[in-house]
N, C-alpha and C positions, 0 to 999 in steps of 0.2 A: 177684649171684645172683638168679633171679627166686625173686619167692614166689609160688608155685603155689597156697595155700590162698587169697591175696588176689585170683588171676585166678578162679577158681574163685567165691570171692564174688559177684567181678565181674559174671560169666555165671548165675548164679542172678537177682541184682538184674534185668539186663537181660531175662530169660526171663518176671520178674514184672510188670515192665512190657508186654511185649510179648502173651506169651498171650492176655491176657483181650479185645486189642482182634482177635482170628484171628476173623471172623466167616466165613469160608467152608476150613474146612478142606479141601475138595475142589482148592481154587486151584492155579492153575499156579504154577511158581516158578521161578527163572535155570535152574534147573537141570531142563530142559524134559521129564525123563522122573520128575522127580516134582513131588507134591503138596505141600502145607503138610502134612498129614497124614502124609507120610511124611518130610519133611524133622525133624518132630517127635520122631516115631518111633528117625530114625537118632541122633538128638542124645541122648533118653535112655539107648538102648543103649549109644551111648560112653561117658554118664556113668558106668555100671554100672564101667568099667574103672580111674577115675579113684581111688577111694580104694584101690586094690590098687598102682596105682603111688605115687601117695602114702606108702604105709606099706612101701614098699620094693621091692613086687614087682617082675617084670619082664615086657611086653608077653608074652612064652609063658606066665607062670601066669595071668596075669591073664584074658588072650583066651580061654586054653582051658578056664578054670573060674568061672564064673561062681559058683560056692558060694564059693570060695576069695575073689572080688568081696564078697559081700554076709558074709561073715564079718568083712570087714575095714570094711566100713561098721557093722557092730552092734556091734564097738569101739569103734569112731570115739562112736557115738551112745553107748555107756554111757559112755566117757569124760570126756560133756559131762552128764552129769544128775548 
């Protein structure tokens, strides 16, 4: 079974090494119709989705409620304090 919370880790680790060396957010990127800046952008957005699947949801509540997203991240977050 994959563990999702451990890729997830993964992708944070990797995001904190990477960031801070983005000296030109403006940058082209593979993906020739955006920027670092928006390839940024779309990465955090997805994140939004990930503790709603996580905690069970399914790709339609999740996408289409972004409250129902950050609800289930402020679980998440009082569960670990």
């Amino acid at each position: 079974m994959t563990d999702w919370i451990a890729l997830q880790s993964q992708a944070v680790d990797l995001y904190d090494r990477v960031l801070p060396t983005v000296t030109d957010w403006d940058a082209a990127t593979p993906c020739t119709e955006w920027t670092a800046r928006d390839v940024l952008a779309h990465v955090v957005d997805e994140q939004m989705w990930v503790p709603g699947l996580l905690a069970g949801g399914t790709i339609d509540e999740v996408s289409g409620d972004l409250e129902y997203a950050y609800t289930c991240v402020a679980r998440h977050v009082m569960r670990q304090t």
